[in-house]
PyMOL CGO cylinders between C-alpha atoms (Angstrom):
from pymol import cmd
from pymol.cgo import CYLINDER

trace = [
    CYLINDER, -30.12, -6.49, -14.02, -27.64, -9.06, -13.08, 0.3, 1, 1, 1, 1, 1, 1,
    CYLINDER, -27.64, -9.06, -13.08, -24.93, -7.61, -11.06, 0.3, 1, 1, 1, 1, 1, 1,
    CYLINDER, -24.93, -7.61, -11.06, -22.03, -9.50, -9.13, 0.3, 1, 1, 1, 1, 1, 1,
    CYLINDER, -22.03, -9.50, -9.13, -21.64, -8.17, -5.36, 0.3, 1, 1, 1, 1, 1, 1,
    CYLINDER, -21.64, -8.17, -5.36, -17.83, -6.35, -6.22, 0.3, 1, 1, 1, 1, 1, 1,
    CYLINDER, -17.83, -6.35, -6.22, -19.64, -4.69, -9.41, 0.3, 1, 1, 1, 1, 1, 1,
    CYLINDER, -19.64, -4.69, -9.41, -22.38, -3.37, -6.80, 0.3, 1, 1, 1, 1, 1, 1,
    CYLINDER, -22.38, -3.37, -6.80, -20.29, -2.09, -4.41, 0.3, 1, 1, 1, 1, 1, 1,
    CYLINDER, -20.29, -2.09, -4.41, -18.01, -0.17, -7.03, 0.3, 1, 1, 1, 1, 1, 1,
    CYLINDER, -18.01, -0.17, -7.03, -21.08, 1.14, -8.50, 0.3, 1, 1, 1, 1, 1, 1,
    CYLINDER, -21.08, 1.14, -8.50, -22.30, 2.98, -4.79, 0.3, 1, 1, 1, 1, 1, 1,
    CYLINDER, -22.30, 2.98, -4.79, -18.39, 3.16, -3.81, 0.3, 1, 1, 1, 1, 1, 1,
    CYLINDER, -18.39, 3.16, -3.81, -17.68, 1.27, -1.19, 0.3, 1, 1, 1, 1, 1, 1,
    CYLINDER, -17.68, 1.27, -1.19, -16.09, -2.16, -0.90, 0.3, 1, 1, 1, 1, 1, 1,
    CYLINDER, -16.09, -2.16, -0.90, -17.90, -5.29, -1.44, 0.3, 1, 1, 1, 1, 1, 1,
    CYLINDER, -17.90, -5.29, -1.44, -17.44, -6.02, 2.75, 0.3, 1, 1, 1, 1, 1, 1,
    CYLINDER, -17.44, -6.02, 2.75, -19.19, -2.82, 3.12, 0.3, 1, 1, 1, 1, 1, 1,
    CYLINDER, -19.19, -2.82, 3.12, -21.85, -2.92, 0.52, 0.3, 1, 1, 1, 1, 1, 1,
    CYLINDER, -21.85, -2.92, 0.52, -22.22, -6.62, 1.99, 0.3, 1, 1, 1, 1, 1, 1,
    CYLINDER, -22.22, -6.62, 1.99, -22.60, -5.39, 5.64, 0.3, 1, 1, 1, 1, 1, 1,
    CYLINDER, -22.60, -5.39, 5.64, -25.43, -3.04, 4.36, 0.3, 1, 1, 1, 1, 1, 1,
    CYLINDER, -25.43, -3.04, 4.36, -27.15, -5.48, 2.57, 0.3, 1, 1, 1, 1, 1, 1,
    CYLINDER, -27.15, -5.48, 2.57, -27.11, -7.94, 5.23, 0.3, 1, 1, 1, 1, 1, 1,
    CYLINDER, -27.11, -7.94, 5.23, -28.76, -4.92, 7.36, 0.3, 1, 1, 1, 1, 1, 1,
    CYLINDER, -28.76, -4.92, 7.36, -31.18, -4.33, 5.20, 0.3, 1, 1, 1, 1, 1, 1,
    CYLINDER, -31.18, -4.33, 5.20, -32.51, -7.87, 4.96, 0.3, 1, 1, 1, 1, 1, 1,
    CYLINDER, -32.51, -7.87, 4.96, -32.60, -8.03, 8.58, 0.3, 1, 1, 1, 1, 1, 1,
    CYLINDER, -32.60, -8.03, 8.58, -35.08, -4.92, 8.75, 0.3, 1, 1, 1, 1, 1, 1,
    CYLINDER, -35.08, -4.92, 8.75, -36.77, -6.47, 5.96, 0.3, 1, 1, 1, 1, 1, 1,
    CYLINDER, -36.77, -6.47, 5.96, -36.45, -3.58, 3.40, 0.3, 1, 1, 1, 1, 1, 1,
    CYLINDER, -36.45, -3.58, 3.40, -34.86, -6.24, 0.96, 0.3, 1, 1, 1, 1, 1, 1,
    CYLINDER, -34.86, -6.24, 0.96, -34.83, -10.25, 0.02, 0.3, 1, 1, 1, 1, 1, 1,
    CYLINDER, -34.83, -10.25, 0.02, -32.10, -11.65, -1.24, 0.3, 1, 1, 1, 1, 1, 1,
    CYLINDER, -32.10, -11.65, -1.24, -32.55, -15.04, -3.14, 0.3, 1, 1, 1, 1, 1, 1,
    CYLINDER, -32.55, -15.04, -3.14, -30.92, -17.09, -6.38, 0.3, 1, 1, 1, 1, 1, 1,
    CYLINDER, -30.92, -17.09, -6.38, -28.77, -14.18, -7.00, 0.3, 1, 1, 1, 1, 1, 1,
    CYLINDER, -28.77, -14.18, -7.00, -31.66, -11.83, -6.97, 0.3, 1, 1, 1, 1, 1, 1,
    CYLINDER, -31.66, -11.83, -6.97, -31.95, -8.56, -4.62, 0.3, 1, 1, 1, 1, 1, 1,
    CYLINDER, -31.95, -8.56, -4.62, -36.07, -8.11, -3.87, 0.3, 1, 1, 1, 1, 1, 1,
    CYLINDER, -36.07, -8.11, -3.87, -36.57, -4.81, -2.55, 0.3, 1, 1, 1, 1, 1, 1,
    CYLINDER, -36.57, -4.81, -2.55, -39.73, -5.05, -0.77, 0.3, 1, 1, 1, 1, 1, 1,
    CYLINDER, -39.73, -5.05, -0.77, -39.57, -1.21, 1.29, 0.3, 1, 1, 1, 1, 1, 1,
    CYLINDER, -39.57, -1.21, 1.29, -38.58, 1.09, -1.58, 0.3, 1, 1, 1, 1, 1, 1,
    CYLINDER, -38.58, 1.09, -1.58, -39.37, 4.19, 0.77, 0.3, 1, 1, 1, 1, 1, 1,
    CYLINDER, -39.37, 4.19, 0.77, -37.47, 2.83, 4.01, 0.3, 1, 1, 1, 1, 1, 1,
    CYLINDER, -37.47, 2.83, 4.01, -34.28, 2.47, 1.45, 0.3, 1, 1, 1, 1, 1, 1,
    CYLINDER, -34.28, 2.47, 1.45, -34.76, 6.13, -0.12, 0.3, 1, 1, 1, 1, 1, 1,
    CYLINDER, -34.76, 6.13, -0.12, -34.86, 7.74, 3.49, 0.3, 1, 1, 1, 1, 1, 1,
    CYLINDER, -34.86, 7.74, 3.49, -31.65, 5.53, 4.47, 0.3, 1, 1, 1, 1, 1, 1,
    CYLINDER, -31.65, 5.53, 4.47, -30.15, 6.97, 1.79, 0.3, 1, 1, 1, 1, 1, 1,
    CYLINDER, -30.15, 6.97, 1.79, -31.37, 10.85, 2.31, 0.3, 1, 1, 1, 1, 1, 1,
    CYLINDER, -31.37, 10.85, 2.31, -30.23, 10.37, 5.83, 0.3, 1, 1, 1, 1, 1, 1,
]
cmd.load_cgo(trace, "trace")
């Protein structure tokens, strides 16, 4: 579903700085890929205990 970054952020909200900062977080702890666009969520649990936390 293509989504731009401010659309995302509105959708969860929080700014598109803070949804960015998250995102950027989770790629680092490799939960998520981000390429052409495209968010690849490759740890579907780690990101549903992030969010019960």
């Amino acid at each position: 579903m293509p989504l731009t970054q401010t659309h995302l952020a509105s959708l969860i909200g929080a700014t598109r700085e803070s949804a960015n900062k998250s995102l950027r977080a989770f790629r680092q702890k490799g939960w998520i890929q981000m390429r052409q666009g495209q968010i690849l969520i490759l740890d579907p649990d780690a990101l549903r205990a992030q969010v019960s936390a």
